[in-house]
C-alpha positions in Angstrom: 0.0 0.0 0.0 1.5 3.6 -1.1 1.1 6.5 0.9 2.3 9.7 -0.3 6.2 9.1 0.1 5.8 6.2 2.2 4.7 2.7 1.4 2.8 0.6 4.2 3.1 -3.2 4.1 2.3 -5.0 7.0 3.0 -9.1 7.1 0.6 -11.0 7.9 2.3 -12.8 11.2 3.5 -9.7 13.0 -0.2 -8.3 12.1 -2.0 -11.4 13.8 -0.2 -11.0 16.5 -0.3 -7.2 17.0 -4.0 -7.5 16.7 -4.0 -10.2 18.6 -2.7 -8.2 21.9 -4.0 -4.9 21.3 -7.6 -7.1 21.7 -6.3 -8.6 24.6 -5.5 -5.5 26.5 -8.1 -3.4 25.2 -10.2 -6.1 26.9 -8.5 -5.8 29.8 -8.4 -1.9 30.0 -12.1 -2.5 30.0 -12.9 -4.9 32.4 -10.9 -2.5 35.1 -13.0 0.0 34.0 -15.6 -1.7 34.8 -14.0 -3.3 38.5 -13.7 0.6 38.9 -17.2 1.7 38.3 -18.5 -1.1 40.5 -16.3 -0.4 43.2 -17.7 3.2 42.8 -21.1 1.9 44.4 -19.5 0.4 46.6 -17.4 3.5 47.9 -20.7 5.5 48.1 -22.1 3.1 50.5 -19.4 3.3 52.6 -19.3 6.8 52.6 -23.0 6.5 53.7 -22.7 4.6 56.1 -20.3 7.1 58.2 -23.4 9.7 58.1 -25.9 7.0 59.5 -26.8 6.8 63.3 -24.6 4.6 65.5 -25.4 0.5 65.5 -25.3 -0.9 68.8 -23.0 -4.1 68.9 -24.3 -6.8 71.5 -23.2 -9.8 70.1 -21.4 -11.8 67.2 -21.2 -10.4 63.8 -22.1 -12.5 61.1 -20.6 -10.5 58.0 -18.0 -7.6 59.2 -18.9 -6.3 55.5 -22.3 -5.3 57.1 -21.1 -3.3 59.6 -18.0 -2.2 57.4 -17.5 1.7 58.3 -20.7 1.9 60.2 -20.4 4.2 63.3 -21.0 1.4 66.2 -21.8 1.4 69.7 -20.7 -1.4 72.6 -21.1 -2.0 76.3 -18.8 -4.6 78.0 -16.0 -4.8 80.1 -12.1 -3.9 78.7 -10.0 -6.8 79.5 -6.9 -5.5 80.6 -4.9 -9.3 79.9 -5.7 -9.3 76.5 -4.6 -5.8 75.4 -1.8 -5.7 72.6 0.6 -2.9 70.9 0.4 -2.5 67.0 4.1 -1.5 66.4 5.7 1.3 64.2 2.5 3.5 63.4 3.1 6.8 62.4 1.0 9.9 63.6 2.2 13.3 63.4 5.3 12.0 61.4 6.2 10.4 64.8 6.5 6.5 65.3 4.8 4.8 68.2 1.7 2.2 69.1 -1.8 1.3 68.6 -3.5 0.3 71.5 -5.8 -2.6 71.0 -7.7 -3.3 73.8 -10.4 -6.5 73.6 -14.3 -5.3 75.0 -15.9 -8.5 76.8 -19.4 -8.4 75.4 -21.3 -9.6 77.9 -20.9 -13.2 79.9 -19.0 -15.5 77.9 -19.7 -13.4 74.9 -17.2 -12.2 72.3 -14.7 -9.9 72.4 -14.8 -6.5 70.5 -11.6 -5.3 69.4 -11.3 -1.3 70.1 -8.4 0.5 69.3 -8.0 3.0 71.5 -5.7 5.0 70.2 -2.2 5.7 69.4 0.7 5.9 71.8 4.5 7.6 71.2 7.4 5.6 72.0 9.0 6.1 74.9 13.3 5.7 76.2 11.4 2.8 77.3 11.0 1.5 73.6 10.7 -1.0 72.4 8.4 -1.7 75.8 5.2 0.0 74.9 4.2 3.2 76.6 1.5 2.5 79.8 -2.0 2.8 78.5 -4.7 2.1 81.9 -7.4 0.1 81.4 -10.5 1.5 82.9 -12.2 -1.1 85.1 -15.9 -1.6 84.7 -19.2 -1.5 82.6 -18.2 0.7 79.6 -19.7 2.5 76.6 -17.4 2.7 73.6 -18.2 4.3 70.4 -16.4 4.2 67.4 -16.0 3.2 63.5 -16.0 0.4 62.8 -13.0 -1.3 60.3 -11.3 -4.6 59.3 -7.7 -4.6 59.6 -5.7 -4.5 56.1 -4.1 -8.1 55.6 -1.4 -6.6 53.3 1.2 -6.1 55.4 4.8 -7.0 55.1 6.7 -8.5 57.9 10.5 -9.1 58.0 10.8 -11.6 60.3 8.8 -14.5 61.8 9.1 -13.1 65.1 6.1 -11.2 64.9 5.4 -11.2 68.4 7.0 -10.2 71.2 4.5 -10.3 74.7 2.3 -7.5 74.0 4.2 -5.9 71.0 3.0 -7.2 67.6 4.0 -6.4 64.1 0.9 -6.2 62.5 -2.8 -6.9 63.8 -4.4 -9.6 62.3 -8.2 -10.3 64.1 -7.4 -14.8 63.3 -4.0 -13.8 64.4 -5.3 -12.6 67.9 -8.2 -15.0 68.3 -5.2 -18.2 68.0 -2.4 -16.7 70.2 -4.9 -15.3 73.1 -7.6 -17.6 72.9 -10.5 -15.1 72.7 -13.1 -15.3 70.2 -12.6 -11.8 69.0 -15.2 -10.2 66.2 -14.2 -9.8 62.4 -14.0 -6.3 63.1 -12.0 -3.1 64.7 -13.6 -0.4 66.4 -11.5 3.0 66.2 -12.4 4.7 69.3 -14.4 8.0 69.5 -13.0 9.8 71.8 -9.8 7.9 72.1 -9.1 6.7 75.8 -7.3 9.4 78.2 -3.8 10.1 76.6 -3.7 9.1 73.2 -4.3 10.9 69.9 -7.3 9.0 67.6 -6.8 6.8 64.8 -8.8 7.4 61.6 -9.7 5.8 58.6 -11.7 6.8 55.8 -13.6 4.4 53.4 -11.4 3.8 50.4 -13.2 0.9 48.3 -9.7 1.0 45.7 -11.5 2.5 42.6 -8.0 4.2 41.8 -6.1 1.1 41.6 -8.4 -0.2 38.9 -8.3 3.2 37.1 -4.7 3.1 37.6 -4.8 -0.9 36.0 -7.4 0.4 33.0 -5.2 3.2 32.2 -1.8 1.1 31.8 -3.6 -1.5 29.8 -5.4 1.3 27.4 -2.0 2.9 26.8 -0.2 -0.2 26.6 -2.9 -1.3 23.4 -2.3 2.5 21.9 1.9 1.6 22.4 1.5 -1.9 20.4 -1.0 -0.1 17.4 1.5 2.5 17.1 4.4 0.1 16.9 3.2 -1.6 14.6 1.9 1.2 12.1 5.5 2.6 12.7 7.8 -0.9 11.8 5.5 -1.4 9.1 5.6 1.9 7.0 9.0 2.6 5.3 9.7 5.8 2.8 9.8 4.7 -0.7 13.1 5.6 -2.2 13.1 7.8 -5.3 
């Protein structure tokens, strides 16, 4: 095929194949398009659910995605044995602790996770910082999250007493015993002393935009590759 000056000749194996693929990831630039826009619903549910009135927590949680970012409301008693130090989390650009502290809900009933807040290191470190345990019937408010499983540890010694790596709700139910809910309350008010932790509902729609975009330009790369290796300038 001539083209002005140039002459465009395509073979048919190279064409196949560059068809082939730009299919393929067009295909796949849409289908994260379309993980994105579902996971847009999703978000806006979340977001939702922080606006609607507190849920009171008595008792065992079937589905922690019900409950997922709903402001929640327990009564129980803090047990002081069971309460754990999330290591290295940064507030204020400073490193230091979350405190975790399990909420007995009722007799023999589950145990609520609450983080109550976060803790600086001390000269102390790495001993965590002293975080009372009010004694007692208690109220605790909070949002209501699932820890993130993606974490990365660098050793197997992820433990050490009340220090842990990363907080993992199976993790704590096996090493303490305690049938702990699928769920982490983030208190507020924090307890006495610490700053609050936050979270805000982030379903992931940018990582699928961020997917659907590599995949659409990585089709437009292959289309323009292979216009470009097949037209030559005719010479005179």
């Amino acid at each position: 095929m001539r083209i002005g000056a140039f002459s465009f000749t395509p073979r048919p194996v190279p064409t196949i194949a560059a068809f082939a693929l730009v299919a393929l990831t067009l295909w796949l630039g849409q289908w994260q398009a379309g993980r994105a826009a579902e996971k847009a619903g999703w978000q806006a549910l979340l977001e939702a659910r922080v606006a609607e009135p507190p849920l009171v927590i008595a008792g065992r949680v079937r589905d922690a995605e019900d409950v997922l970012f709903r402001r929640v409301r327990a009564h129980g008693r803090f047990d002081a044995a069971g309460q754990v130090f999330i290591d290295n989390r940064i507030h204020g650009g400073r490193a230091g602790f979350h405190v975790i502290t399990p909420l007995a809900l009722g007799e023999g009933g589950p145990f609520l996770l609450v983080n109550r807040g976060w803790a600086a290191r001390t000269a102390d470190y790495p001993a965590p910082p002293p975080a009372p345990v009010p004694a007692g019937e208690q109220w605790v408010e909070g949002l209501a999250t699932i820890p993130s499983k993606r974490f990365v540890e660098l050793s197997g010694d992820t433990v050490t007493g009340s220090v842990w790596q990363n907080l993992s709700v199976e993790r704590y139910a096996q090493r303490t015993g305690r049938e702990a809910l699928p769920v982490v309350v983030l208190a507020d008010p924090p307890a006495p002393g610490l700053a609050a932790v936050t979270e805000k509902p982030d379903a992931g729609i940018a990582k699928h935009q961020e997917y659907s975009l590599t995949w659409f330009s990585l089709a437009a790369t292959v289309a323009a590759l292979w216009v470009g290796l097949n037209l030559r300038k005719v010479k005179p």
